[in-house]
VEXMAR-600461 format. One line per field, with one value per residue (C-alpha): x, y, z; residue in one letter; residue number from 1. Coordinates in Angstrom, 3 decimals, always signed. Example, Ala and Ser with C-alpha at 12.3 -4.5 7.8 and 13.67 -1.06 7.14 Angstrom:
2
xx	c(+12.300, +13.670) .
yy	c(-4.500, -1.060) .
zz	c(+7.800, +7.140) .
residuo	c(a, s) .
num	c(1, 2) .
END
This chain:
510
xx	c(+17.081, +13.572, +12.546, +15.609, +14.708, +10.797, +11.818, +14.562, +12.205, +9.472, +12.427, +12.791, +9.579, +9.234, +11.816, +10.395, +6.941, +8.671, +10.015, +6.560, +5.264, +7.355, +5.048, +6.683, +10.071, +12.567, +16.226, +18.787, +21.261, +24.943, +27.120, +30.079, +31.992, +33.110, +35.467, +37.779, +37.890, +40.721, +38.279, +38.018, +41.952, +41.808, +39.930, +36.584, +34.927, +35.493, +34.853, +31.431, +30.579, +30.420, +26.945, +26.281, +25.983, +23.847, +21.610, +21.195, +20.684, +17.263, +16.487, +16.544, +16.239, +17.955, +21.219, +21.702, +25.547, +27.102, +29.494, +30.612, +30.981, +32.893, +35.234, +35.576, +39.534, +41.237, +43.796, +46.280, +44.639, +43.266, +40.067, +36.821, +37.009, +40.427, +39.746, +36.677, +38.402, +41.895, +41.946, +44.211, +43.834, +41.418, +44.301, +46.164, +43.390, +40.831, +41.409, +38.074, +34.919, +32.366, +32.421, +33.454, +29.684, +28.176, +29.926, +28.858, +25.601, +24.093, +20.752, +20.376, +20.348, +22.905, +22.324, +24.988, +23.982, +25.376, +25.289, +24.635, +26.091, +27.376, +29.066, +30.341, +33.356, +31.484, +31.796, +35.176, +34.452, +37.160, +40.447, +38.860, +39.446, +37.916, +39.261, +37.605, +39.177, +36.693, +35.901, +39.590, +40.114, +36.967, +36.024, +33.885, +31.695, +30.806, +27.449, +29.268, +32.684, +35.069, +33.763, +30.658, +32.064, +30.614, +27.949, +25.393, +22.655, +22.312, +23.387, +22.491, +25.203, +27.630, +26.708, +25.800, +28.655, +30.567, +27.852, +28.609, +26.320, +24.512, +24.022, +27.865, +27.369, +30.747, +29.204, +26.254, +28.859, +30.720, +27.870, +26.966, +30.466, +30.059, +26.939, +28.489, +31.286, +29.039, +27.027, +29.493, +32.385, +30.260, +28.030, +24.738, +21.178, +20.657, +21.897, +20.312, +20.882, +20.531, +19.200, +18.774, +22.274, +22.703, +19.379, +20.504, +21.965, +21.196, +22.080, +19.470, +16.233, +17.539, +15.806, +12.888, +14.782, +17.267, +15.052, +14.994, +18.401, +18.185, +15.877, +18.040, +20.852, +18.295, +17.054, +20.801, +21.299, +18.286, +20.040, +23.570, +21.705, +19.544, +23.263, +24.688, +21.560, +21.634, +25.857, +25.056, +22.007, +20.154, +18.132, +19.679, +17.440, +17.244, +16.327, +16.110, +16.037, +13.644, +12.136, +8.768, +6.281, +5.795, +6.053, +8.871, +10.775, +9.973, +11.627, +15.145, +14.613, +13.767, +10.977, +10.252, +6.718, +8.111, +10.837, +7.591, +5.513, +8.959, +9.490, +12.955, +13.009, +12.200, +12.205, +11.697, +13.248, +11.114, +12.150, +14.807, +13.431, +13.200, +9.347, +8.527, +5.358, +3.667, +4.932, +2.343, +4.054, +0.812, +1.054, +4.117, +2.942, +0.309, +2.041, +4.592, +1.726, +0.260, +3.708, +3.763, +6.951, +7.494, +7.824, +10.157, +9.395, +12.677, +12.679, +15.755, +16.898, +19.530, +16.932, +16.953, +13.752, +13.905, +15.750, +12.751, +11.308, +7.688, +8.979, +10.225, +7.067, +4.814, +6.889, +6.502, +2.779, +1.992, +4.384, +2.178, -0.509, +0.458, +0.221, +3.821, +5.140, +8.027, +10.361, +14.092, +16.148, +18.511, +21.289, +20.069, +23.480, +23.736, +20.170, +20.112, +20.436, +23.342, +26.167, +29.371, +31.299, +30.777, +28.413, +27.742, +24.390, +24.546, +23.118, +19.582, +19.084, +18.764, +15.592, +13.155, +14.164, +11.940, +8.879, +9.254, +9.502, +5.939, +2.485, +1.198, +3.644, +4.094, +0.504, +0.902, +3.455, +3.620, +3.622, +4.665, +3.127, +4.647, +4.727, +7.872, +9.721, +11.435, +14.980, +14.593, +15.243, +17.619, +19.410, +17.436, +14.031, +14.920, +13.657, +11.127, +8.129, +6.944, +7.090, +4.342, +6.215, +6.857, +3.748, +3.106, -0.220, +0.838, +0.603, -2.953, -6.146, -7.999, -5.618, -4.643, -5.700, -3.519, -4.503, -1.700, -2.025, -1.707, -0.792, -1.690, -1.594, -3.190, -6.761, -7.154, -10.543, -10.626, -7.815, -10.253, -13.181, -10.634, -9.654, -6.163, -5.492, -4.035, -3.838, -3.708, -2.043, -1.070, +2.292, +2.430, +5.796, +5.024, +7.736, +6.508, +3.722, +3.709, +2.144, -1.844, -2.120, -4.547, -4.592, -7.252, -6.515, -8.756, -8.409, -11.187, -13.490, -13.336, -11.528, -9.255, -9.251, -5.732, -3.823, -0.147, +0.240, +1.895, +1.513, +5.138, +8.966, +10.680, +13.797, +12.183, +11.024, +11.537, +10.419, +10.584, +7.651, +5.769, +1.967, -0.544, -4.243, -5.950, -7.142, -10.495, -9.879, -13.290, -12.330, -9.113, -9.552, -6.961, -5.113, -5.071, -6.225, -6.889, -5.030, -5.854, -4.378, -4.736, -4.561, -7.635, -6.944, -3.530, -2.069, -2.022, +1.421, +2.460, +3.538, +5.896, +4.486, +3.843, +5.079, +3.733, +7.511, +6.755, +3.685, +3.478, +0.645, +1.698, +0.051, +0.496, -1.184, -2.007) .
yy	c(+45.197, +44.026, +44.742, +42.120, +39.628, +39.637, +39.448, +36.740, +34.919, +35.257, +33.683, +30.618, +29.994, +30.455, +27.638, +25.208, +25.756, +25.550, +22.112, +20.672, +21.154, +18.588, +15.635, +12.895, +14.105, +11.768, +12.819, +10.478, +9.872, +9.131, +8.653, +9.535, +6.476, +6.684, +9.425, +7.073, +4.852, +4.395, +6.532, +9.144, +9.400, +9.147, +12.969, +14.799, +12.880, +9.080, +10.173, +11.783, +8.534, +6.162, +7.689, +11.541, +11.191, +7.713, +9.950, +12.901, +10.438, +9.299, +12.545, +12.982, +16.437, +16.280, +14.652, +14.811, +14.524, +13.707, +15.841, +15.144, +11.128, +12.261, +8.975, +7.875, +7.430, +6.584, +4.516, +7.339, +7.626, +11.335, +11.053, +12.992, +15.365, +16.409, +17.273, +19.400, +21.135, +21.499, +21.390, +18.874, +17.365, +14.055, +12.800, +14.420, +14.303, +16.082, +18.241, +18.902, +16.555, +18.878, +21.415, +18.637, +17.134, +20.532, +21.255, +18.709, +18.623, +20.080, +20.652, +18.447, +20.226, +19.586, +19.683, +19.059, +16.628, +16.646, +13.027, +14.860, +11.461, +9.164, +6.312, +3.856, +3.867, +1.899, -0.752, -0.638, +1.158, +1.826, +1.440, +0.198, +2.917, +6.462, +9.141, +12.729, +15.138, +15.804, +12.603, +11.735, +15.139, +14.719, +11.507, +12.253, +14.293, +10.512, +8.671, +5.709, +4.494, +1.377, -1.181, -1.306, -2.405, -5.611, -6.767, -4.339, -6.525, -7.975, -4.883, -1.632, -0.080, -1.393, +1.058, +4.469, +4.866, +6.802, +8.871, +12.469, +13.877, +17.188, +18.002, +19.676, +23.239, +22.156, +19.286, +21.441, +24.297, +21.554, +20.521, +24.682, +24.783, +22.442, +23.731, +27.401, +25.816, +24.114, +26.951, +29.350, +27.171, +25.365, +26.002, +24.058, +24.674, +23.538, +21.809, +18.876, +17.719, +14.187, +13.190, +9.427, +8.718, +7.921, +8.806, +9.069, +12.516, +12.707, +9.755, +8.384, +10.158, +12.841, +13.598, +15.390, +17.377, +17.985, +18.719, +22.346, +22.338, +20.195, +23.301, +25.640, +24.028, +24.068, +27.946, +28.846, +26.680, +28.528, +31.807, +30.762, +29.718, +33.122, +34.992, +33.212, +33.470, +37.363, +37.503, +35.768, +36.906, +33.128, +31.565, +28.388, +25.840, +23.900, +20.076, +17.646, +13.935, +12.828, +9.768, +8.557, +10.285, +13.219, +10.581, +8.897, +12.073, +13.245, +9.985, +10.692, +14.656, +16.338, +18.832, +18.493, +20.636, +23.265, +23.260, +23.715, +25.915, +28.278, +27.902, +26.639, +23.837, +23.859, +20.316, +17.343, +14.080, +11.599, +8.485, +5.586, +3.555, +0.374, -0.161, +1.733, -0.044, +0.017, +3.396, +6.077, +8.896, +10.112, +12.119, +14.138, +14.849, +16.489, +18.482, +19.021, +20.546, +22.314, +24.685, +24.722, +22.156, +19.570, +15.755, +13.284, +9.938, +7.403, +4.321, +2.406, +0.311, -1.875, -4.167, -7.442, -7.692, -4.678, -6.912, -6.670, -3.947, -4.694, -4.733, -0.727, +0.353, -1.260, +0.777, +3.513, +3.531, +3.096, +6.722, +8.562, +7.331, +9.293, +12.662, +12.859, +15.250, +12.579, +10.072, +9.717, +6.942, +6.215, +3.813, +2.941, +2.281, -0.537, -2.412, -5.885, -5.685, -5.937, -4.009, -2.671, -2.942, -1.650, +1.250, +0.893, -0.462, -1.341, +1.428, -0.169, -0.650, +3.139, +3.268, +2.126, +5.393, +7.496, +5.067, +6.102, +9.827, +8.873, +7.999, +7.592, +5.716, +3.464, +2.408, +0.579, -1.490, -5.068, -4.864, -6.337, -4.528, -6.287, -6.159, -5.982, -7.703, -6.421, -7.928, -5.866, -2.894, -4.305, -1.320, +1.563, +0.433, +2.966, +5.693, +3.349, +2.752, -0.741, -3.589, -6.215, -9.673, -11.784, -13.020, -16.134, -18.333, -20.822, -24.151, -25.983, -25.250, -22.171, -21.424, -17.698, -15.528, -12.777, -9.914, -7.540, -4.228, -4.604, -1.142, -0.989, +2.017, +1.005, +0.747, -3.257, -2.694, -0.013, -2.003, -4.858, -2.490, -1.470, -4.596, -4.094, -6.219, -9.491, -10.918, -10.324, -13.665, -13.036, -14.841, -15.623, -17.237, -19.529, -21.645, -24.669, -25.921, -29.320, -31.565, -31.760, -28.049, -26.272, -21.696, -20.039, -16.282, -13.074, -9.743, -7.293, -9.994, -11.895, -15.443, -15.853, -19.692, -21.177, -21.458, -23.163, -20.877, -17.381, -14.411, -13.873, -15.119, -13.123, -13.611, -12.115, -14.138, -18.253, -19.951, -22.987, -22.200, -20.056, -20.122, -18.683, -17.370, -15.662, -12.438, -11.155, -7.510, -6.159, -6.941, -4.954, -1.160, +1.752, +2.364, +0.202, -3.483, -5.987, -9.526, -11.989, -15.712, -18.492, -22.055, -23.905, -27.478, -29.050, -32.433, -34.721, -35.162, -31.518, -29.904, -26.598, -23.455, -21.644, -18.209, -15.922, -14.355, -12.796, -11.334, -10.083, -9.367, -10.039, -7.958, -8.612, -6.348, -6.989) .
zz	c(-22.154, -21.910, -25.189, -25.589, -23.802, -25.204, -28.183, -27.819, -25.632, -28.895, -31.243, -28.719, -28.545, -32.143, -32.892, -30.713, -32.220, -35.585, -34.649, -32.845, -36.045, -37.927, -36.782, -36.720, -36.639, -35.246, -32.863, -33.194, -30.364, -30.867, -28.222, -29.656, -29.166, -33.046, -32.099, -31.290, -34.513, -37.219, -39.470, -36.693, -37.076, -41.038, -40.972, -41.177, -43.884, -43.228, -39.253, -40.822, -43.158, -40.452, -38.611, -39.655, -43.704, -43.227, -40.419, -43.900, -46.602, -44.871, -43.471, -40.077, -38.553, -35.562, -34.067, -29.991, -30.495, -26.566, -26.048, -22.443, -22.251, -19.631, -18.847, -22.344, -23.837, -27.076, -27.882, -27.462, -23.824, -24.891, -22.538, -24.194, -21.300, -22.379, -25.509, -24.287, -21.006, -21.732, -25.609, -25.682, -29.773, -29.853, -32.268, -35.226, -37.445, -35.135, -32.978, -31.607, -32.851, -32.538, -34.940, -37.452, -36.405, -36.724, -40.004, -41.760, -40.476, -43.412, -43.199, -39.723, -36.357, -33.906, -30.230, -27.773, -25.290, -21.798, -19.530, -16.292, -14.510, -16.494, -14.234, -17.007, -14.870, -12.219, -13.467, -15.246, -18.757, -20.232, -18.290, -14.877, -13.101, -12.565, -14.483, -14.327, -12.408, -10.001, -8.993, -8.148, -6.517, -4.429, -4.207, -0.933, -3.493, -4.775, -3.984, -3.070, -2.944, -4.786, -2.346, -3.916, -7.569, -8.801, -10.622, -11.422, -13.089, -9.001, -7.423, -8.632, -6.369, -8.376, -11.396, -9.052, -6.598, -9.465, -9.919, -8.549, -5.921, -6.935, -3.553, -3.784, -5.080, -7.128, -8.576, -10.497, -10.726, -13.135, -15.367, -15.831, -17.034, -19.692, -20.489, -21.229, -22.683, -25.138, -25.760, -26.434, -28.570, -30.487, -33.441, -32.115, -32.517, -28.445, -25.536, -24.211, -20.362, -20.161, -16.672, -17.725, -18.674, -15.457, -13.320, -10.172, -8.432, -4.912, -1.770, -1.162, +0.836, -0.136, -3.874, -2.216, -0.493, -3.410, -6.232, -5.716, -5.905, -9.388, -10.311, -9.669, -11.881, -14.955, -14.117, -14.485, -17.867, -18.997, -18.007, -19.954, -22.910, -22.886, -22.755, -25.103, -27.489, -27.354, -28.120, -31.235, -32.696, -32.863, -30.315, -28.390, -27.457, -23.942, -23.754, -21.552, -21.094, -17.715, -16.381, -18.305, -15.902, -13.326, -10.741, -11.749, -12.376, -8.628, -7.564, -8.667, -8.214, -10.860, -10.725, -14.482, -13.665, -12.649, -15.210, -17.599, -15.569, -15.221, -19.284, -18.480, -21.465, -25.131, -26.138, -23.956, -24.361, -22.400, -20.899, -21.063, -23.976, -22.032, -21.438, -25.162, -26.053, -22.538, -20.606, -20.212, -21.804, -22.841, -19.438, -20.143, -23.593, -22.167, -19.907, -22.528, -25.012, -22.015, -22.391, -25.813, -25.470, -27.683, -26.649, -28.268, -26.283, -26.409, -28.134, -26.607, -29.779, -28.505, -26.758, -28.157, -28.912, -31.393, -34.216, -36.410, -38.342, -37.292, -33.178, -34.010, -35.953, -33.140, -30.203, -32.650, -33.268, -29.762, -29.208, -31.864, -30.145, -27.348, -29.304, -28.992, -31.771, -32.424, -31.042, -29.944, -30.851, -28.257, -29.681, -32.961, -34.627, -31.853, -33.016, -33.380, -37.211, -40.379, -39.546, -41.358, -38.137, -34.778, -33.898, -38.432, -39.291, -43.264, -45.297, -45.658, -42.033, -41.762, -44.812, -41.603, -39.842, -43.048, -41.797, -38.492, -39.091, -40.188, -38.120, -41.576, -43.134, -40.741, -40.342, -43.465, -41.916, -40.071, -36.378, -33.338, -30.156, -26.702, -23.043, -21.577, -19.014, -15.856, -17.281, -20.274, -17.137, -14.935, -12.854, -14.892, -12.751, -10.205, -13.154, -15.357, -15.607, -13.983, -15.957, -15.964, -16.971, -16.145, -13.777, -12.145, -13.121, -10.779, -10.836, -11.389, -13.415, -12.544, -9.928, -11.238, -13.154, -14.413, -16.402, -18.255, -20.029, -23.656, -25.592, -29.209, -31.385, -34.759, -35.321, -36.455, -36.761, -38.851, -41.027, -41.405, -42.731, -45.022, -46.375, -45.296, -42.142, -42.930, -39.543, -35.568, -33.747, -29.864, -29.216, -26.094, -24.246, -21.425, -19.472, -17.452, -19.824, -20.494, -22.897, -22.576, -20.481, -22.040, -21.659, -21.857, -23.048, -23.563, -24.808, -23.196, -22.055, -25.438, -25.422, -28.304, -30.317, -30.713, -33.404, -34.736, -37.616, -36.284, -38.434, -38.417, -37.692, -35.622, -33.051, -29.537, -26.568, -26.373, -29.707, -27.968, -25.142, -27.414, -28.158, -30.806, -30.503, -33.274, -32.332, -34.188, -34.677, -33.574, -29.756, -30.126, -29.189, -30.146, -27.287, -23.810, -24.317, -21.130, -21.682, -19.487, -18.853, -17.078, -16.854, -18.036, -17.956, -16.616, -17.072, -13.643, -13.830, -14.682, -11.097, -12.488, -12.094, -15.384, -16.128, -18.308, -19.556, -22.933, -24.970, -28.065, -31.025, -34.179, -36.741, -40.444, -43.580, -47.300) .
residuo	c(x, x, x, x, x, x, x, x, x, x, x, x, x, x, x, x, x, x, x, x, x, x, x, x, x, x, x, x, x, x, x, x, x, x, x, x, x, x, x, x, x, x, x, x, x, x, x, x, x, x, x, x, x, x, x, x, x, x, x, x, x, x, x, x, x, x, x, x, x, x, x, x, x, x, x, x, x, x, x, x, x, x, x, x, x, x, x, x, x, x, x, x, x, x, x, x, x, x, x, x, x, x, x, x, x, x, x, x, x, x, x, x, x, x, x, x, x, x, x, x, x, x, x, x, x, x, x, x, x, x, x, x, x, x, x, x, x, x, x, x, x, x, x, x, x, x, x, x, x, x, x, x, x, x, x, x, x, x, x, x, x, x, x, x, x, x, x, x, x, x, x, x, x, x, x, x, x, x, x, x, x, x, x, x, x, x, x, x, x, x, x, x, x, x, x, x, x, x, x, x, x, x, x, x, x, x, x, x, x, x, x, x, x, x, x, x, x, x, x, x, x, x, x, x, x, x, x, x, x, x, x, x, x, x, x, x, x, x, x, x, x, x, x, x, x, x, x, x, x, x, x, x, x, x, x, x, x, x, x, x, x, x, x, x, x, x, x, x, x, x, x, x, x, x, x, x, x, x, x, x, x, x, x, x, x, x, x, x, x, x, x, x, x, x, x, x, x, x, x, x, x, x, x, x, x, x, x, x, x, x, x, x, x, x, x, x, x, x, x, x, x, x, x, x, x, x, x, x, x, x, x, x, x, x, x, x, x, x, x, x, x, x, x, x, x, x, x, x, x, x, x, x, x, x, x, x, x, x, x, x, x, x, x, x, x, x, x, x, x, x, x, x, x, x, x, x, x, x, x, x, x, x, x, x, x, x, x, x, x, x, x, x, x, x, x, x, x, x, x, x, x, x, x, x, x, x, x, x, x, x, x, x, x, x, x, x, x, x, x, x, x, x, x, x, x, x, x, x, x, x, x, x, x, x, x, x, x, x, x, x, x, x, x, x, x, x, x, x, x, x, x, x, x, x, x, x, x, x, x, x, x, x, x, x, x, x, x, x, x, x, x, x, x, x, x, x, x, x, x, x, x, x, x, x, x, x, x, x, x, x, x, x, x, x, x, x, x, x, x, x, x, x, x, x, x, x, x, x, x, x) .
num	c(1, 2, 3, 4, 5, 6, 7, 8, 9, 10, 11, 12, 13, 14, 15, 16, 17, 18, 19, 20, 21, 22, 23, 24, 25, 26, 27, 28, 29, 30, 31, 32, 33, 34, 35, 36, 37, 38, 39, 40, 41, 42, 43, 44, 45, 46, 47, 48, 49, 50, 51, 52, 53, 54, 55, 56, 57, 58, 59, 60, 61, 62, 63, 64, 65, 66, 67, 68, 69, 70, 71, 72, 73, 74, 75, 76, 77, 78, 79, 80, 81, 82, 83, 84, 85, 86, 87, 88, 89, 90, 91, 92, 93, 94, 95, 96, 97, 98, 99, 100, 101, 102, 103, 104, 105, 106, 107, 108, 109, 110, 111, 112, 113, 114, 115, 116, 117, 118, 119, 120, 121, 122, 123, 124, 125, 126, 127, 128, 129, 130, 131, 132, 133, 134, 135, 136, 137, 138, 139, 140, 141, 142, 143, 144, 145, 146, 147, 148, 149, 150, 151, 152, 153, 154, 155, 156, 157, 158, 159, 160, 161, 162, 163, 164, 165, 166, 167, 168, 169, 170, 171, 172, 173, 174, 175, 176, 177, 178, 179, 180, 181, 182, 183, 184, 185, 186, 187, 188, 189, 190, 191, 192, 193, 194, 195, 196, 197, 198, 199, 200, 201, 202, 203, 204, 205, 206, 207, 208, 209, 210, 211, 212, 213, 214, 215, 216, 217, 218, 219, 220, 221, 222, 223, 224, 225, 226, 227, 228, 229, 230, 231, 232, 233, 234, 235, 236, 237, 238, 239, 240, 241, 242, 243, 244, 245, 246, 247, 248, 249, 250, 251, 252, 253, 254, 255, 256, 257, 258, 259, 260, 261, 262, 263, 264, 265, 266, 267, 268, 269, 270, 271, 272, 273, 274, 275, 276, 277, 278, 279, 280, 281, 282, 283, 284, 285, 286, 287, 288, 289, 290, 291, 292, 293, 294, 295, 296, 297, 298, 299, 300, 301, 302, 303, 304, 305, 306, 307, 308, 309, 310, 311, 312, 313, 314, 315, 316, 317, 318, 319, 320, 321, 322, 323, 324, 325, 326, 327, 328, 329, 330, 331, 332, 333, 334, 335, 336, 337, 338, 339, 340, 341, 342, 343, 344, 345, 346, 347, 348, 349, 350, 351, 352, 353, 354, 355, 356, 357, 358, 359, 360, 361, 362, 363, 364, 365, 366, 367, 368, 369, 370, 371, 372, 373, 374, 375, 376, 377, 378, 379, 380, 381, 382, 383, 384, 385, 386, 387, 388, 389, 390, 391, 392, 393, 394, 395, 396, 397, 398, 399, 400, 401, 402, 403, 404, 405, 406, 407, 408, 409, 410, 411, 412, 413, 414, 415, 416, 417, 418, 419, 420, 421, 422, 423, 424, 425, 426, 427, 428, 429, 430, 431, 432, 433, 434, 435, 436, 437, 438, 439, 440, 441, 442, 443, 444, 445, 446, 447, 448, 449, 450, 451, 452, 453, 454, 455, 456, 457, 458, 459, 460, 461, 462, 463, 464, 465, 466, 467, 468, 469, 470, 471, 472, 473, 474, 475, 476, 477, 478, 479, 480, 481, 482, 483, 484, 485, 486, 487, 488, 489, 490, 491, 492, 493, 494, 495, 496, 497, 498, 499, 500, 501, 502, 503, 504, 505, 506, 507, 508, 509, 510) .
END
């Protein structure tokens, strides 16, 4: 038995190494939602056209398909959970979605991803009302109750009380079940827990204290995913999906150290995608590479600002800067972009994924690198990274001075030398300026002249309270810039306050 287990636990590690290697490699998300379309019902092949085939034709390794949308329904009413528990048929074309997905994955891997909480039903998705078994059997088992349905964008409540508490030994009993269910039905390269779709688990003060407990749960996927492994022969791969940083992670309860230290995980998703150009993932990279574990940090591509091409290569670039070994792409069939129909990009919205499988293609490409903006986070704060807009420069000359982190993963200077860099304009969105205010803006220490010719068009931020500087490329650095603003002269009639709301650096190439 032990020579067993060494040399499954060689294969595992062999796989993940395998797949670290593939810089650059990209994991698409899909939520599954499609399952429940007229081409879903029409069979296997028109349910595969609509996201899988698009997903092969530009070569992307690695689909996490989610398996457990756990309050999802049809329009027959066949609820996702149904289909997976009790085998009742997703309608009389398929049966069973999955091993459609994983037959016709063709070369692409297929992991089965598993919302450890998703609480959609909060807030009335689909039939306003709850509908998994074990939250209407036990609703005491919930982290809140009905009274707290509302508005979630003012009250987070409103999206957690539906959200099981893994403090019940039957709660974390369930998600093992659909782990070994997944595992051992289904032809998948992995299993991926998703601890963002929804991050919380525990009542509150109590994630410290639970976290052992979260721990636990993970040691005994590890343990199902071992068995299963040895029963047939090929090594099945464990990832996760955690809050941006160590610290972060710890504040919802998850332990994702000692889920490393232990060798519990093979791949590690990181992060909710909402604060992509900014968020230090550099530090779970690290500790990712420290355990030979590969790190996928998310891009979150429904955002609006992520309509444009250059606004995904510039979130991009600043994850490669990272030394992450890839990224994942959570909700890119729901970008801001041409679309056959719901959830269906057109075809040629999917050619930018093949420059983002690449650090060295997509160096070549025009940029937009931005800080983001605590809206952009709304109830997901709780397990992001903080946000720096907007910020306050109050409301007379020299008043305030603010000063914002600026992340940029191309070398401009470098570009210049080259005689590739076209130009570098900061756009910066300011509400309350009035006629005659003057800004005064630097980038590390340098003050930047103004300009009323932007490198680019693009649909992010307010056009209407936006400004230009030029940016020389010499004072921008690789990495972590300092931005500063303030108000330099003001108008003796202007008495707003002025807000610094969005900021973005265009960069354009020849």
């Amino acid at each position: 038995m032990a020579d067993s287990s060494t040399k499954l636990l060689t294969r595992r590690r062999d796989a993940r190494l395998k797949a670290a290697q593939t810089r650059g490699r990209l994991i698409v998300d899909d939520d599954g939602d499609l399952v429940f379309t007229e081409a879903a019902e029409a069979g296997p092949e028109p349910f595969l056209e609509q996201r899988l085939y698009p997903l092969d034709a530009v070569d992307v390794g690695s689909v996490a398909w989610c398996i457990m949308w756990g309050i999802a329904v049809g329009k027959g009413r066949t609820s996702y959970w149904q289909t997976q528990q009790l085998d009742v048929p997703l309608n009389p074309a398929i049966a069973d979605p999955t091993p459609v997905m994983t037959d016709g994955a063709l070369g692409m891997e297929i992991f089965a991803s598993i919302r450890m909480n998703d609480t959609h039903d909060a807030f009335g998705k689909p039939h306003g009302r709850l509908d998994y078994p074990l939250k209407l059997e036990h609703p005491e088992w919930l982290l809140g109750d009905e009274s707290r349905r509302g508005d979630f964008s003012t009250a987070p409540e409103a999206l957690m009380w539906s959200g099981l508490d893994f403090e019940i030994p039957q709660v974390r009993e369930d998600r093992l079940r659909w782990i070994r269910r997944s595992a051992e039905r289904y032809d998948v390269h992995g299993v991926d827990l998703n601890f963002f779709r929804m991050p919380w688990f525990f009542r509150r003060g109590r994630e410290a204290d639970c976290a052992p407990l979260m721990t636990d749960l993970v040691r005994s996927a590890r343990r199902i995913l071992d068995a299963v492994s040895e029963r047939k022969g090929t090594p099945l791969l464990l990832g996760v999906r955690v809050p941006g940083t160590i610290e972060i992670c710890a504040r919802v309860g998850i332990d994702v150290e000692t889920w490393l230290r232990e060798d519990l995980v093979d791949r590690l998703l990181v992060g909710g995608g909402y604060d992509p150009y900014t968020s230090p993932y550099e530090e779970l990279v690290r500790l990712g590479h420290d355990h030979e574990v590969p790190v996928y940090p998310c891009i979150n591509c429904g955002l609006p600002e992520l309509g444009s091409d250059a606004a995904f290569r510039g979130a991009a670039s600043n994850i490669y800067w990272t030394g992450a070994d890839g990224i994942y792409l959570w909700n890119y069939q729901y970008r801001n972009a041409p679309r056959i129909g719901y959830g269906r990009p057109q075809p040629a919205v999917y050619e930018l994924l093949r420059e983002l499988a690449s650090p060295q293609v997509i160096a070549r490409g025009d940029k937009l690198f931005g800080v983001e903006n605590v809206a952009r986070v709304g109830p997901y704060a709780i397990a992001s990274h903080p946000t720096q807009l907007p910020v306050d420069l109050g409301s007379r000359a020299l008043q305030v001075v603010r000063s914002v982190r600026l992340r940029v993963g191309d070398d401009l200077g470098a570009a210049a030398r080259e005689g590739r860099l076209d130009r570098a304009v900061l756009a910066l969105d300011l509400d309350g300026v009035r006629p005659g205010d003057s800004i005064a803006v630097q980038v590390n220490g340098s003050r930047l002249p103004r300009t009323d010719t932007p490198a680019m068009t693009w649909n992010g931020g307010d056009a209407l309270a936006r400004m230009h500087w030029d940016v020389p490329a010499d004072v921008v650095r690789p990495g972590d810039n300092t931005l500063t603003v303030w108000i330099d002269g003001r108008s003796p009639q202007a008495r707003d306050t002025v807000t610094l709301s969005e900021a973005w650096l265009q960069v354009t190439y020849r």
